[in-house]
Structures are given as structure tokens and as C-alpha cells.
C-alpha positions, -999 to +999 in steps of 0.1 A: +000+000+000+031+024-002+030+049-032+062+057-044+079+094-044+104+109-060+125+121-026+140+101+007+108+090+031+104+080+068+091+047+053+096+014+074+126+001+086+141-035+075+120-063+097+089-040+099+067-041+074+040-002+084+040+014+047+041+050+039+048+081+020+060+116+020+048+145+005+067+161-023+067+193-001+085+176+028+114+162+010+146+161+029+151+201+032+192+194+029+209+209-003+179+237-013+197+267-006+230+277-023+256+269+001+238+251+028+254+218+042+239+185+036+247+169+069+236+176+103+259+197+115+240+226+104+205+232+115+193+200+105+173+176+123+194+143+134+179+111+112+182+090+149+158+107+176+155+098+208+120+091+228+101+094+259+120+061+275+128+026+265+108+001+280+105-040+284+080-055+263+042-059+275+018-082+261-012-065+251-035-061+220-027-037+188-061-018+202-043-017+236-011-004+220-028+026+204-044+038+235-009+035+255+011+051+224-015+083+225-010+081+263+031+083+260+024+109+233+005+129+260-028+134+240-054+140+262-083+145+237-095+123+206-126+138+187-139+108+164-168+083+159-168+041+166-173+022+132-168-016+130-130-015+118-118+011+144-143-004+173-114-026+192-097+003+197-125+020+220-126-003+243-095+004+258-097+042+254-131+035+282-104+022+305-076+054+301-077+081+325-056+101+302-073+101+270-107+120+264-127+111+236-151+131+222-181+114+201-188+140+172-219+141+150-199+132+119-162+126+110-158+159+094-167+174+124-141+154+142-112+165+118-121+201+120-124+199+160-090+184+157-074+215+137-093+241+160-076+218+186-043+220+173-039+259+161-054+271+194-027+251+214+004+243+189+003+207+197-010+180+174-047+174+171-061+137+171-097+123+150-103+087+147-128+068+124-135+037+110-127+025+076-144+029+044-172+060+048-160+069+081-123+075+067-134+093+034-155+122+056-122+130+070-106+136+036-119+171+033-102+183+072-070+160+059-066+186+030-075+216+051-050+204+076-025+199+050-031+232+027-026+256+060+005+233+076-016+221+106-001+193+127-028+163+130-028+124+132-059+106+120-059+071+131-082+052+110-096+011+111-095-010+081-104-041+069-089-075+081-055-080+063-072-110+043-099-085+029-077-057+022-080-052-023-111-075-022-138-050-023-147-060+015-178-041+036-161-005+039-132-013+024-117+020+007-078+026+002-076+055+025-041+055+021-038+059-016-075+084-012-052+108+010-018+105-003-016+141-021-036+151+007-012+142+040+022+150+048+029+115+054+007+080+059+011+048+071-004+010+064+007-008+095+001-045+091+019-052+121+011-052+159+043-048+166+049-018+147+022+003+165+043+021+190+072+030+165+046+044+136+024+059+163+056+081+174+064+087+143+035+097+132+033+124+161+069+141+151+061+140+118+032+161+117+043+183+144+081+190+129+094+208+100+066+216+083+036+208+103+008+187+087-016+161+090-003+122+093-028+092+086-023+059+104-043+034+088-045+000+109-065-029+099-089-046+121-074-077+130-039-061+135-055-043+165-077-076+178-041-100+175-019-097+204+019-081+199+048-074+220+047-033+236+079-020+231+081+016+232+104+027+207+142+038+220+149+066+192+131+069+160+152+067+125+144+087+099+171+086+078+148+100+047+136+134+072+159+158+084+143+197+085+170+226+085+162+242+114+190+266+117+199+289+087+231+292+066+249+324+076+262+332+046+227+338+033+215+353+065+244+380+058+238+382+020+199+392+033+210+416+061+234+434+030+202+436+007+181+449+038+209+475+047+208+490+008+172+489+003+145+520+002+119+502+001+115+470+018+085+457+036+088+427+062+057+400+040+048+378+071+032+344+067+017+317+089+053+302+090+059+329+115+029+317+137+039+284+133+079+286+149+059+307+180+086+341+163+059+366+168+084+379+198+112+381+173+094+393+146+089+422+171+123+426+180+134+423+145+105+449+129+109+478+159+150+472+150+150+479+115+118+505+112+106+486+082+070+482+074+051+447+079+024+432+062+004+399+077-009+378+053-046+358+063-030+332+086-005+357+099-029+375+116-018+378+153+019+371+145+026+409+147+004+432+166-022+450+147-020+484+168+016+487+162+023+518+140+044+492+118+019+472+111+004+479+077-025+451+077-035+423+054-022+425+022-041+401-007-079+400-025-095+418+004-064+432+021-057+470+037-048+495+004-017+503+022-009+467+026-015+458-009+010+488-020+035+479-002+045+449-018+035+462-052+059+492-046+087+478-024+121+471-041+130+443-015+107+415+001+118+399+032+092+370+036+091+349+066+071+321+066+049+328+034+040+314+002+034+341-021-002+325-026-024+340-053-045+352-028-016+378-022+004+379-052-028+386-079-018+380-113+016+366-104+035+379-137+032+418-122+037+413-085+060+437-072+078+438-104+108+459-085+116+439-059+140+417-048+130+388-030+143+373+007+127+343+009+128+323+045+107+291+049+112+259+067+101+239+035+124+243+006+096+234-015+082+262-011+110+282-020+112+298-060+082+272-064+059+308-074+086+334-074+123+336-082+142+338-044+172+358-047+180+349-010+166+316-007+174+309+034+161+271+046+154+274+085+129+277+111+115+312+113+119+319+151+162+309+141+161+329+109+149+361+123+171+359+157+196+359+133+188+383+110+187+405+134+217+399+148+231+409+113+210+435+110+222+449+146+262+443+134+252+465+105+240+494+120+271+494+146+290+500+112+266+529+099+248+511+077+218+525+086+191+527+058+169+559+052+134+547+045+119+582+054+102+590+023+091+552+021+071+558+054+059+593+043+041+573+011+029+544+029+013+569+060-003+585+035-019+556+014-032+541+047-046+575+062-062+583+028-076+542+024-081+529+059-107+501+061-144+515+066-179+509+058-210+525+060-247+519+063-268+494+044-289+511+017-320+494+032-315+503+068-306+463+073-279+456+099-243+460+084-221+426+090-194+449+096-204+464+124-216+433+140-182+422+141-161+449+148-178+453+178-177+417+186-139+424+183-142+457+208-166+435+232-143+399+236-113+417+229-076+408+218-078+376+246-106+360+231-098+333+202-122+343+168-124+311+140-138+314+112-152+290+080-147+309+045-165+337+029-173+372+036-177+369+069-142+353+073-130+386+053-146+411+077-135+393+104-098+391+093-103+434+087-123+447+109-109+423+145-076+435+159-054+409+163-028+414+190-015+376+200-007+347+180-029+321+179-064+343+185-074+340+149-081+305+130-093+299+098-094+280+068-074+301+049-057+276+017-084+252+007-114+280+019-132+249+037-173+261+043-181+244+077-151+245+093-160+269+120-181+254+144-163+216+152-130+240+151-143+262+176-152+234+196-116+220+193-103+255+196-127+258+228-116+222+246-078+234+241-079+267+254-109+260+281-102+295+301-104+316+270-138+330+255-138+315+218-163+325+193-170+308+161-183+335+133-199+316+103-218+327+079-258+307+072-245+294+041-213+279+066-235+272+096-258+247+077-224+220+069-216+214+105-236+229+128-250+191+142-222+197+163-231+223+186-250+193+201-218+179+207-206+212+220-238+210+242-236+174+257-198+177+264-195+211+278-181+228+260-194+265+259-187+282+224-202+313+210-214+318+174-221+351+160-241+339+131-240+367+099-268+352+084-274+375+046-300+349+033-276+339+008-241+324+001-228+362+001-193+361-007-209+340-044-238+366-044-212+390-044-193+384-070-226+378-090-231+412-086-201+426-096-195+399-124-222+388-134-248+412-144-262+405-110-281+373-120-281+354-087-280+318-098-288+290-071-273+316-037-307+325-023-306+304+010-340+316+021-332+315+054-344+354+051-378+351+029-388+319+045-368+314+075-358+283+069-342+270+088-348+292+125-315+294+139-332+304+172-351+273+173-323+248+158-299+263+184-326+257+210-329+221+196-296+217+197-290+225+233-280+260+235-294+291+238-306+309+207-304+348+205-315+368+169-304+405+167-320+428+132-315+464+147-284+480+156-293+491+191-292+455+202-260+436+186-238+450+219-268+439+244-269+406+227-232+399+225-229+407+266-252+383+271-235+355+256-207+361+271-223+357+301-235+322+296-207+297+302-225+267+307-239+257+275-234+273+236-249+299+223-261+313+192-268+348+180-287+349+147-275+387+131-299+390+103-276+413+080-279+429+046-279+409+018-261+432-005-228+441+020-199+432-002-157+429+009-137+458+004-112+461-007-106+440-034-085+428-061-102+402-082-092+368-091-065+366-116-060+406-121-034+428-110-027+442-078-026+475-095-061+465-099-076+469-062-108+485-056-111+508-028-144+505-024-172+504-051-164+532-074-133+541-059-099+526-075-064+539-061-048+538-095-007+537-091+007+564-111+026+544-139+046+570-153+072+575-124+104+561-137+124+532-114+145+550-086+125+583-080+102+588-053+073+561-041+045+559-067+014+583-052-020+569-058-051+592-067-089+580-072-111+580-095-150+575-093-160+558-119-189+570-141-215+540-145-205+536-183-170+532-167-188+509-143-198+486-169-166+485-187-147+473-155-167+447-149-170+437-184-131+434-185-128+423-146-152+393-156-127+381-181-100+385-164-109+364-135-127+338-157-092+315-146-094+324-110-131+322-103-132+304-070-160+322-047-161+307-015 
């Protein structure tokens, strides 16, 4: 059941006979960078690791084994449902006082819980089902997991060995299903092997590059007994992440920082994921230069720091987005120049040169050229840059980025994020959650599924701590907010943790606020329910003559279904809010019920779009303001003079129509809506 790859993998060892793969994107990181070391001696991670102890064998089952491994692996929560392949292993877990499971309404649910669980805390997030349908619904939290570098082990039953490739009763190859899908999986057709790919398993999706790891176990390998030998060190020969970066490229960086008059600090969810937001600080406040957080950067650098520009991408801050365009030198940390950010890649910030710092070499030049290419962990790559940066400046080289600033201040004073009121007196969405923001405050942790809720709360929530904002930023899963919440919520039980989904969102997963309800765990949902799948409606509006095909959720004309009484159904306690005068009343109020979930139903505008925006495939250049107001980037300033000013115009309808005419077939490559 191994696939084969084209790069080293932590596959079994001789005698052993657990199957897996790698990834493409976590090959061995060694040999990437020009200059950097192949051998362990620099930064990289030693192929022999040592364990939590040695111990003498114990006779127990394989079902046994599992529930001891997650117990020496010190996971104290397991969000999953019993099916006949995986059942063995639940009757142990009833016996372990260190492991909670948690029986979720579907195994979505339970992946999801398991990534809210995981980017609230930083450690790796467990789900469990059974084989066949049970292992395929946790396909789509695999890929989320996987597209935004979230650690995660899914332990999964499968047929007996003898059915395996015989079309047996919910049979399906989960392992070949989620090959492109996990950073590594394994087949284990051996008892003994348990404790060795269960560790495994666990530094593999929580090193390097984080990401989820499936271990698929057939049914009769955890009913047979096997010998409990908890593995001395683990070899992975194949698997060595550069931690530490080369100096030579750290001082070829600092040299390029020290010349440059317009660089900007592009921040990615790298950062978050080394726990660097305090030297990302340190490093910003040292050198003066501007920083942009991309969407699962948000709370890596504080958003009330006069340094902090905002979100750059689709929907980013004006300033933000200008920045890069403008800058002649990128230093990215931790980021993937996604299209999100980039727009039409082929005239992203055409004048820059590029720093780029990622622990996955993969990921470097894979969209844009590196000219520093530096392989390392974030949180070692900045302490050092810095250092080199500090050296520097001891020397005078001391960079004047005055007249950088003075452009920048004056693109975010003259485009700062705003709204106004709905043109039919509805409630604006906006509103509703920026003073969600103002009312739970920078401690509270906000998660979000996809759309233009997700948007609004990425602009208009100030972030000022890592981990307080979590999404489903890369594969833009609908439904992930709720069971992640409730992950999020069982992590981080002392901290107030709100869920804000949109209807279209809410209807995927929200069976599992009866979960939330039955296992205590209090969550709040601020519900931005527009009737419609908004983020779709809006871009039928702007690109599509405004026929609204198939987004009408009626859960405004007919209210269908009541969120009051489906949160009431579902044990908690329903709230609805449609006038301005009571969205802060309402929100107080939930937050002062902690012993059960609750839901507020915000019956918003239909018609409230994102702005800004730059849409999909177009170029940066490109970003709307609002509606009818573009910052255009004066073009005819040669290379090397002053920063590029930006004007507006207001378009005329004609000029309205033109726009969207050419906008429409420009994004006709890109048009991915939710």
C-alpha cells in the first residue's frame, strides 16, 4: 500500500513491514539553498531521535497499544466516531484516564475539532474513524490540515489484512485516497509496529513543516496480540528539516536589507507556526521597516503597532496591498506568495527583490524567483537576521526609509478600512463584528469557516496575539467553523472563543453544537446570516450582471431554517439580533452564559460586499477601494525616484460597466467564490 515518491521518506525500517509516504513538499530540506550543508551539523534535524523512554515488552492487543502510544504521546483529547473496523480500539480508550474522547456528529466534524484543537494550542490534534465512509468524511479536514500546515494524526480502522484489495464491507484505500492530501501516511500491518509508527506519526506532523499524518490499521492487527515495546529513538534517515539557517545567506539578506529604500517585512503563517511573533517584534521595531500579515498571519505581529500595515491580498488594507506592489526588497518569513496575495503573479511587485525564508524548501522559488533563498525555522532565521542587521548598524549602515514611510502613512490615512450603512437600513455585518472584536477583545480566540464573513473578520478584529485567529485560509473549507471552535474551545478552556460563520457555513456542520452542548463545551457563534451564500452573491453582482443563480438560502424570505429554534434544539441558547441598538446587548449576554453554547442569529444585509478588493486573476494594481473608488498607481514614475502616489477616480457607470466587463474576463481562470 506504499506509493512511491520521488525524494527520501520515513518509510519502514528493515523487519517491519507499516507502509508509507512523503509529500513532495516535505522532501529532505538538505541541499535547497546555495551553500547550505547537507549533513547535520548545520541546522538540520538528526535522522536517529530519541523518545520518551525505553521500556520491556508488554503483552497486550494492537487496540491496547494505540491507546498507550497516544497516552506516552501525551494526548489528552480524541474527537472521532466508533465504526466496525476502528471499534477494538474503544474499548480500551473507556479504560484510560488520560485520553478523552469526544463522540462527534460526523467525522468531518471530528477532523475540524481536531485542527481548531491544534492551532489554538500548537500541539498536534487527534480524530479517529473507521474504515471505508468513516475514513473518506475525514478527507476534506485532511486537505485543510494539510493546505494551512496544521499538525494532525488521523488514526483510521480497516479491513482485516485478508480483505484488504477484495472489495470488503467498507473497504476503501484511505491511504492511496489521501496520499496528495497528507504530509505522510502509514499501512501498519503489524502489531508490533504500533508504537514506533504511532511516534512517528506524532513528530512528523508536528516537525518541520507541520501537517496532517494518517495511520491506517486494519482490524485484526489491533484484535491480534503483539509485544509493547516503546520505541528507543526513531530513525528517519529520509527526514531531516533545517532548522537553523546558513549564515552566509542570513548576511547576504542583512546586506540587501541595509541597501534597500523600500522593503517591507511579507509575514506568513510560517511565522505563527515557529511561535517568532516575539522576534518578529524585536526584528520589525529594530529595523523600522514596514510589515504586512498575510490571512494566517494574523496575530503574528500586533495590529496596533504603528508598523503594522494590515493584510495584504484579495480583500487586504490598500496600504498593505501597495506595499508589496511598490517595495524594491521583500523579506518573507514564513509565506508562500499564494495567489490570494500575489494577484496576477507575472506583475507582483515587479521591482523587488526577494528574501525568501521558509522551513520547507519546496516552497522556496516554487511561485517566485528567491534571490535569497534561506532554509530554516522562522523563530532561528529572524534571531539571526537581526543579529546581522544589529552588526550592520554598529558600522553605519543604517538605511533611510523616510520617504518610504511618508508614502505608505499616506496611502493608509487616505484608504483605511471603513464601511457604512446598508442602503436598506438592514444591519451592516461589519459592524456586527467589529464590535464583537471591541466587546471579547484581543484575549478572546475568533475562527472562522470561508467567505465574507471570514473577510470582515480578518479586517475589521484587531489581532494582537498569535494564535487568536483561526481559519481556513488555503483550501477555503465552508463548515469548518463550528467543530473548530469546539476544538479550539476544549484546548484553550479558560479563554472565550467565538465561532463566526456565515448561514451558508453554519448549515455544513452545525450538528455539532449538540456535541458542544452534551460535552460542555461553551462556544459562542455570532451567526452573519445575509440569506444567501454572500461572498458568491457578491461576486454575481459585480460579475455577473447580477443574476443570482442558485445563492438565495432563504433563510431570510422563509426562515428556513430558524437558527433560534435549531440552536434551542440543539442545546443551547438561541439569540436573533435585526437592529443596531441590540447587537452589543446581545453579544454581553453571551458572554455571560458559560455553561452551555450559544447562538446569536445577526440578520444582516444581503447586498454588504468585501472591500477592498483585487479580483481573481487581475493585478494588484487593480484593487478597488471601495465600489467606485480605485487607487490607481501612477505608472509614469520612472524606477528609482520617489514612491508611486496613488489618486482615485469615481467611476462613471458607463465606466462601471466597462470594468466589470473586463474584470469578468479577467478572473474567468481564478473564479473560486467561497
Amino acid at each position: 500500500m506504499s506509493a512511491p515518491t520521488a525524494r527520501p521518506t520515513p518509510g519502514p525500517q528493515p523487519g517491519h513491514s507499516a507502509a508509507g509516504h512523503a509529500s513532495a513538499r516535505q522532501s529532505e530540506a538538505s541541499g535547497a539553498q546555495s551553500g547550505q550543508r547537507t549533513d547535520t551539523g548545520v541546522g538540520a534535524t538528526p535522522a536517529s531521535l530519541p523518545t520518551t523512554r525505553p521500556g520491556a515488552p508488554e503483552r497486550m492487543t494492537g487496540a491496547q497499544a494505540v491507546v498507550r502510544s497516544l497516552e506516552e504521546l501525551h494526548a489528552d483529547i480524541v474527537f472521532g466516531i466508533p465504526g466496525g473496523a476502528i471499534l477494538p480500539v474503544y474499548d480500551p480508550m473507556l479504560d484510560s484516564k488520560k485520553v478523552r474522547h469526544v463522540l462527534v456528529r460526523h467525522e468531518q466534524g471530528a477532523g475540524h475539532a481536531a485542527t481548531g484543537y491544534a492551532q489554538a494550542t500548537g500541539k498536534v490534534g487527534v480524530c479517529m474513524a473507521t474504515s471505508g465512509p468513516g475514513a473518506t468524511n475525514l478527507v476534506t479536514p485532511l486537505a485543510d490540515a494539510y493546505m494551512d500546515s496544521v499538525p494532525m494524526v488521523a488514526i483510521t480502522g480497516q479491513v482485516g489484512r485478508p480483505l484488504i484489495g477484495t472489495d470488503g464491507f467498507q473497504e476503501a484505500d484511505i491511504a492511496g485516497i489521501t496520499m496528495p492530501v497528507t504530509k505522510h501516511n502509514f499501512l501498519v500491518t503489524e502489531g508490533d509496529d504500533i508504537p514506533r509508527v504511532m511516534a512517528e506519526a506524532f513528530y512528523l506532523a508536528s516537525s518541520g513543516r507541520p501537517g496532517p499524518v494518517l495511520v491506517d490499521i486494519p482490524k485484526d492487527v489491533l484484535q491480534g496480540d503483539m509485544n509493547f515495546v516503546w520505541p528507543p529513538e526513531m530513525r528517519l534517515p529520509g527526514y531531516r528539516p533545517v532548522t537553523k539557517p546558513h549564515g552566509k545567506q542570513v548576511r547576504e539578506a542583512s546586506r540587501l536589507i541595509a541597501a534597500a529604500k523600500k522593503p517591507v517585512l511579507y509575514v506568513g503563517g510560517g511565522v505563527m507556526k515557529a511561535e517568532a511573533s516575539e522576534q518578529l517584534l524585536k526584528l520589525a521595531e529594530l529595523s523600522g521597516i514596514p510589515v504586512v500579515t498575510t490571512l494566517m498571519a494574523r496575530g503574528a505581529f500586533p495590529d496596533s503597532h504603528d508598523l503594522n500595515l494590515g493584510m495584504p491580498g484579495m480583500h487586504g488594507t490598500v496600504a498593505a496591498v501597495a506595499a508589496l506592489q511598490r517595495s524594491d526588497l521583500l523579506i518573507t518569513l514564513g509565506a508562500r506568495f499564494d495567489d490570494r496575495v500575489t494577484g496576477k503573479l507575472s506583475t507582483f511587485a515587479p521591482d523587488a527583490k526577494i528574501i525568501h525564508a521558509d522551513i520547507d524548501p519546496a516552497e522556496i522559488g516554487k511561485n517566485r524567483h528567491a534571490d535569497v533563498p534561506i532554509v530554516g525555522d522562522c523563530k532561528e532565521v529572524i534571531v539571526e537576521l537581526t543579529d546581522a542587521i544589529a552588526s550592520d548598524r554598529q558600522t553605519g549602515r543604517v538605511p533611510d526609509i523616510s520617504e518610504w514611510w511618508k508614502y505608505l502613512s499616506g496611502v493608509r490615512e487616505t484608504y483605511p478600512l471603513s464601511y457604512g450603512p446598508q442602503s436598506d437600513g438592514s444591519l451592516s455585518p461589519e459592524y456586527v463584528i467589529e464590535q464583537l472584536g471591541k466587546l471579547a477583545g484581543p484575549e478572546a480566540v475568533y475562527v472562522a469557516g470561508v467567505g465574507q464573513h471570514q473577510m470582515w473578520a480578518a479586517q475589521f478584529i484587531r489581532y494582537e496575539k498569535p494564535r487568536t485567529w483561526l481559519n481556513s485560509g488555503g483550501l477555503g473549507t465552508m463548515g469548518y467553523a463550528v467543530p473548530a471552535a469546539m476544538g479550539a474551545k476544549m484546548g484553550v478552556p479558560d479563554t472565550e472563543v467565538w465561532a463566526i460563520d456565515g448561514d451558508g457555513c453554519f448549515q455544513m456542520t452545525n450538528q455539532e453544537l449538540a456535541t458542544c452542548a452534551i460535552e460542555g463545551v461553551p462556544i459562542k457563534v455570532a451567526l452573519i446570516n445575509n440569506g444567501n451564500l454572500g461572498m458568491v452573491r457578491q461576486w454575481q453582482n459585480l460579475f455577473y450582471e447580477e443574476r443570482y443563480s442558485s445563492t438565495d438560502l432563504s433563510t431570510h424570505s422563509l426562515r428556513i431554517p430558524d437558527f433560534v429554534k435549531l440552536a434551542e434544539a440543539l442545546g443551547c441558547v438561541g439569540i436573533r439580533v435585526d437592529k443596531e441598538e441590540d447587537v452589543i446587548p446581545a453579544i454581553k449576554k453571551a458572554q455571560e452564559i458559560n455553561d452551555r453554547p450559544v447562538v446569536i442569529d445577526f440578520i444582516v444585509g444581503a447586498d454588504a460586499q468585501v472591500w477592498p478588493m483585487v479580483a481573481a486573476g487581475t493585478s494588484n494594481t487593480e484593487i478597488m477601494a471601495a465600489r467606485g473608488i480605485r487607487p490607481l498607481f501612477d505608472e509614469d514614475e520612472s524606477a528609482g525616484e520617489s514612491p508611486a502616489k496613488l489618486h482615485s477616480v469615481i467611476q462613471t457607470e458607463d465606466q462601471a460597466v466597462a470594468y466589470r466587463e473586463q474584470q469578468r474576463k479577467q478572473s474567468a481562470e481564478g473564479d473560486d467564490t467561497k
